[in-house]
N, C-alpha and C positions, 0 to 999 in steps of 0.2 A: 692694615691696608695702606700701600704708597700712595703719598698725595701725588697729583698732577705734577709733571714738571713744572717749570717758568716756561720754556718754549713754548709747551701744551696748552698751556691757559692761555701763552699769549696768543696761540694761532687758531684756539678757538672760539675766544673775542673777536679777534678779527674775522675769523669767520662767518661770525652775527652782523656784523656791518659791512663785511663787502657781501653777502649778498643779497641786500637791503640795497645795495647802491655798487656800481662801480665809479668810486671815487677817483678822482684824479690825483696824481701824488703832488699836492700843491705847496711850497714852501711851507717851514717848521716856524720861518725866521720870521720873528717877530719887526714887523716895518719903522722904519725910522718918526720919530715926531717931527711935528705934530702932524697929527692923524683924527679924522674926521671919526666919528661913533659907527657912524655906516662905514665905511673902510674896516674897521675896526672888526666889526661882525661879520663884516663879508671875510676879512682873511683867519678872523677863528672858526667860522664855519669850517672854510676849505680846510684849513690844518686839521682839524678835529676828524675830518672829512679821512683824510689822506692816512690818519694817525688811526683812526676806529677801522679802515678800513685794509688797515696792514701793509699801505702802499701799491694797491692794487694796481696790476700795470701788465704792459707785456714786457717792459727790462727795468730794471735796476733802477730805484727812487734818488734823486738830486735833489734833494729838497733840504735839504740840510745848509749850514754853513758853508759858505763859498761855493754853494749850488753844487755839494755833494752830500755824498750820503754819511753815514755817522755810527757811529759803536751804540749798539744796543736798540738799532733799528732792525725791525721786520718789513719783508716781501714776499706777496703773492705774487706767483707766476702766471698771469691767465692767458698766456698767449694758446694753450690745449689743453685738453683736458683729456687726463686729471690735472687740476692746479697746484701748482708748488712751492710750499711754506720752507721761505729759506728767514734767514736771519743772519746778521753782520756782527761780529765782537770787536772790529778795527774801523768799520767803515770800508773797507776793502774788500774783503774776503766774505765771501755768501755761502753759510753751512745750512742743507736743505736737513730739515727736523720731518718732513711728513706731505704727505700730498691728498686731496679731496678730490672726488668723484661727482663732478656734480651733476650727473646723474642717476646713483645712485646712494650720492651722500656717505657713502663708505670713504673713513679716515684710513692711511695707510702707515704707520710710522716710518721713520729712514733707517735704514738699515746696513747704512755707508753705502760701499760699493756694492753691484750688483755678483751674488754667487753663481758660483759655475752649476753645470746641470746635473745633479745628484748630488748637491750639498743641504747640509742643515745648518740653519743660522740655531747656534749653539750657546746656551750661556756660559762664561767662563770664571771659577773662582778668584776675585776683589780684580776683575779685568774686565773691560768693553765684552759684549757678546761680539762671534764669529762666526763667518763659514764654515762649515767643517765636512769631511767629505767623508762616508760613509766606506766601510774597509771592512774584511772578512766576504761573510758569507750572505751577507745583507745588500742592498745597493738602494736608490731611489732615483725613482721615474722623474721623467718630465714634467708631469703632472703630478709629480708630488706623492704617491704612491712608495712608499718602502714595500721590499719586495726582496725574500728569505728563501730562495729556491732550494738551498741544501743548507746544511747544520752540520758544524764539523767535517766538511767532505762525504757529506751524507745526502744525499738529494730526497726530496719529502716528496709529495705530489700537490697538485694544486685544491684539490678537492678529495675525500673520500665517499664511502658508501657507508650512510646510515646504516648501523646495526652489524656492520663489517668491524674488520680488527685490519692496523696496521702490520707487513712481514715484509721481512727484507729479499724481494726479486732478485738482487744480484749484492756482490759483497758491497757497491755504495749507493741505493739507490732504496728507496720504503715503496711499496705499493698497498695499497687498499684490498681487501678481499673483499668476495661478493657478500650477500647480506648473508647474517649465520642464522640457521633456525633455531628461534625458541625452541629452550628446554633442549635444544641436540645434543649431542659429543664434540666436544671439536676433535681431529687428527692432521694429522700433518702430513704437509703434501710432497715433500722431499724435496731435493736440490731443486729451484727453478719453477715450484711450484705452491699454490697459495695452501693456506690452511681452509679447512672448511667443516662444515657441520653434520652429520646424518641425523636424520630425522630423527625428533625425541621417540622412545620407547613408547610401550601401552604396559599394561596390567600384564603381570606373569610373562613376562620376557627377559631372555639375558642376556647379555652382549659375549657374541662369540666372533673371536677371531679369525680371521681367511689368510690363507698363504697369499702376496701378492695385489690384494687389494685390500678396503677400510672394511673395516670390521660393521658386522649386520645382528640385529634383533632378531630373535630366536623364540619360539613361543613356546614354553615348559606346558605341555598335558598336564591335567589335574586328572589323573587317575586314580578309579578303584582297588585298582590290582598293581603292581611294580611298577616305579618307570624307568623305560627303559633309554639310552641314547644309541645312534648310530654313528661308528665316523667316518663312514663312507659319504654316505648323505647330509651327514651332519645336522640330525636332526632328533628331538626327544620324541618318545611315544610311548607306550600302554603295552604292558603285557597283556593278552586276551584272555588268555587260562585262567581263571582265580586261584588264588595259591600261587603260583607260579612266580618264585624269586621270591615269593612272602616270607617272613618269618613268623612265626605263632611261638606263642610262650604258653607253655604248660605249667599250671598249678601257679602259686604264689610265692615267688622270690622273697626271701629275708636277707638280712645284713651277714654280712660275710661269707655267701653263700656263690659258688662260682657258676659259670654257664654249663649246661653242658647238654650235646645236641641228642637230642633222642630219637630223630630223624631227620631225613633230607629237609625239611621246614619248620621244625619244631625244636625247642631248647625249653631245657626247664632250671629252674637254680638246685644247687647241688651240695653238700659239704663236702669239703675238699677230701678229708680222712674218708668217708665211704668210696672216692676210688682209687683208693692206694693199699696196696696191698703188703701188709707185711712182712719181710723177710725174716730170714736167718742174722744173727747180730746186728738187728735194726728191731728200734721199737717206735710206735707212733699211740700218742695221748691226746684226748682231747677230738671233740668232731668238727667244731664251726669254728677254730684256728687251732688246728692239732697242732704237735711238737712232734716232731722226728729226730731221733739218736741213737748212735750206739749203744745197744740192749747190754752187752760187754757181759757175751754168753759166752766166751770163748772158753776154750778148755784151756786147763791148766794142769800142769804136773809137778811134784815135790816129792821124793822119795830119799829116803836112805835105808837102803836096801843092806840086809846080811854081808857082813866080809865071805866072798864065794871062797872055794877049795881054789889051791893053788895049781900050776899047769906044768907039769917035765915034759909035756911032748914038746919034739922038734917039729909039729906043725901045729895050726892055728886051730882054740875051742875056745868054746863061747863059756861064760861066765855063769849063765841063766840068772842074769838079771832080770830078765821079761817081764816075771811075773810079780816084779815089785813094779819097773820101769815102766808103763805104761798110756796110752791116751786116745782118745777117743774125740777128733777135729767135729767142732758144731758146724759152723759156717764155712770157713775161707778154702783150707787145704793147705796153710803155712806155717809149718810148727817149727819152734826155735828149739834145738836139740843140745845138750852138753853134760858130761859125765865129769865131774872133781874127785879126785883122793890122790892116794899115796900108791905106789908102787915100788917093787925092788925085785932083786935077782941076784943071785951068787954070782962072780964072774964071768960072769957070759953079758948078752942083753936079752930086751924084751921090747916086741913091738904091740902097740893097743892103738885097734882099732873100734870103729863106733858104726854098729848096724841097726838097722832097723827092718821089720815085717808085719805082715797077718797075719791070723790063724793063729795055732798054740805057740808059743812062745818056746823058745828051745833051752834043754834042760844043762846044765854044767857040765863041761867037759862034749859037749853035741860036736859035729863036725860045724863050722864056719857056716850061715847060711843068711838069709838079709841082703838086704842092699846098703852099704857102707857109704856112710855120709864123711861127709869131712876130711882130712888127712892123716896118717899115721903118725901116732907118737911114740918112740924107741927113748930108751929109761937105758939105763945101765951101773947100776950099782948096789953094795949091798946092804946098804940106808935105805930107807924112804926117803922118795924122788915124788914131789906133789905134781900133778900130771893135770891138765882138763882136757879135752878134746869132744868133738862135735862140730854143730853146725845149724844148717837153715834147709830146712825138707819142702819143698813145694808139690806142688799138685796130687795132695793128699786127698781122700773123699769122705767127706763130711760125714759123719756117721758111721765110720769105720773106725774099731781101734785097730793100734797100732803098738806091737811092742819094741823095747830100745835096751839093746845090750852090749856086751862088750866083747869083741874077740881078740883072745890072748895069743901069743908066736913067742916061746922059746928058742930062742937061737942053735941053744946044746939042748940034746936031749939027754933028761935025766938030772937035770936042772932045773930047781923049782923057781917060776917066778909067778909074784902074788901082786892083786889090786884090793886092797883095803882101804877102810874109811872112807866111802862112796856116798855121792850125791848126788840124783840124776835129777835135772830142770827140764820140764821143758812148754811152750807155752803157743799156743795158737795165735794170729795178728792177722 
């Protein structure tokens, strides 16, 4: 805590004696001898008088040498009131330190010059305190009042509404909303308009939303039977029917077991394999997580068939290979076809083609008959010439065989040309 100043103490001393007395400011100077005892105490009375009493007066104390005043002298000003505690540091010059009320006995310290209206007398770092004038968004009153109407270029309002929320009315201004109801929603109120609250919910409601205005509590039925909504009306309800939208479950569901509906309201659990059904080259294992895969039922064919009799005609006969070369399609209808060996012919040439039919299978030397797969292969020499020819047969019918042979075309007739050392493949996919 700062002690009292010197001024302080001293003009509050002297405050205890001048008003105990308004003393007169009677000389300091000590009277010339010889001097009488009475003399003597009548003029330390008065200086004591003049000195306790801080020179109380309506101007300026003389009392000093050559009947002026002196360095380190105090005065009271009582010519109004409040009275004013000045002090001298030359004898000259009178710096007021504070002033008394005395009628209310309230001290005032000096505060220099008097500040303008809106300033704060301001302490200043290892400097005298100052005026200082308040700038921004702040100002003060007359009365002494600061007073923050905006922030930032923001203007606040003077007061708001309990239970209300601050929202920005325009881009620089805050306004108060009205009070918000316990427990509501808040929503918002769009360009130019406040926030505000709907009334809190009850028990089994749900907040649904409206085209164009704030959204409204909705009361969910607790129904026996389905429930149902409407979005016309917008609103939930109760099927009447029993059953009606219900679902019932028949029997007792196990693990791994799928849905499956056994009427317009009913589903019971199911094994997946009991509703799939079998096919041709598909096999399915297992009931409560069956496995499904290619069964790889296909057919297949591998033959090496007799070296057939050789062919002089100048037109096309069949081999009768048939009734080695043969196959019978399980599933698809796609059998991959090809005939391998050797062929030759005396100077001439020989063209081989690759058919295929139903029915009996046609015997060596038969007229041409089948449907010819693949392209023609023409040989010409009187070596063995290695040949393969065939192909890929579609939209065959499962359970039909089919037989596959060769038909031979001598160029000259009278000309023998031969296919030996044969091997017919051919394979379902």
């Amino acid at each position: 805590m700062k002690r009292p100043s010197r001024l302080t103490a001293i003009g509050f001393a002297c405050l205890l004696w001048a008003h105990a007395a308004f003393a007169t400011q009677a000389t300091v100077v000590t009277p010339s001898a010889p001097l009488p005892m009475t003399s003597l105490a009548s003029f330390l009375n008065n200086a004591f008088l003049s000195v306790g009493s801080c020179n109380s007066g309506n101007s300026a104390p003389a009392n000093g040498p050559s009947s002026a005043a002196f360095a380190g002298e105090c005065w009271i000003n009582t010519t109004a009131n409040p009275w004013v505690f000045s002090y001298t540091a030359d004898g000259t010059h009178w710096s007021e330190f504070g002033s008394l009320n005395t009628s209310s006995f309230v001290w005032t310290p000096f505060f220099g010059a008097p500040g303008s209206a809106g300033q704060l007398y301001v302490g200043q770092s290892a400097a005298q305190a100052a005026w200082e004038t308040l700038t921004g968004d702040c100002s003060l009153t007359a009365g002494g009042v600061i007073s923050c109407p905006s922030v930032h270029g923001i203007t606040w309002p003077a007061s708001g509404t309990q239970g209300g929320i601050p929202w920005f009315s325009s881009t620089g201004a805050i306004s108060s909303s009205t009070l918000l109801t316990q427990f509501g929603l808040l929503y918002g109120g769009g360009s130019g308009a406040a926030p505000a609250a709907i009334v809190a919910g009850a028990n089994d409601q749900v907040l649904m939303g409206s085209t164009g205005t704030f959204p409204a509590w909705v009361t969910i039925n607790n129904c026996s039977n389905a429930l149902t909504y409407n979005n016309t009306t917008h609103t939930f309800g109760c099927n009447s029917t029993a059953g009606t939208g219900n679902v019932v479950n028949s029997g007792t569901p196990v693990a791994n077991q799928i849905a499956q509906w056994t009427g317009a309201t009913t589903i019971q659990g199911v094994n997946l394999a009991s509703l799939l059904t079998q096919g041709s080259g598909i096999s399915i294992t297992g009931t409560t997580s069956p496995t499904i895969a290619l069964s790889l039922t296909n057919a297949t064919l591998q033959a090496n068939p007799a070296n057939p009799t050789s062919s002089t005609a100048a037109v096309g006969v069949m081999m009768g290979l048939g009734s080695a070369c043969h196959l019978t399609p399980s599933y698809s209808g796609r059998v991959k076809i090809e005939f391998i060996g050797d062929a030759h012919t005396s100077t001439t040439t020989a063209t081989i083609k690759v058919n295929f039919g139903t029915g009996t299978a046609p015997t060596n030397g038969a007229s041409p008959t089948g449907t010819q797969v693949g392209n023609s292969v023409t040989v010409g020499s009187s070596t063995d010439t290695p040949f393969a020819n065939g192909g890929i047969i579609t939209g065959l019918s499962p359970g039909t065989a089919y037989w596959f042979d060769i038909d031979l075309l001598s160029s000259t007739g009278g000309i023998a040309s031969t296919v030996d050392s044969l091997s017919c493949n051919a394979l379902e996919f």
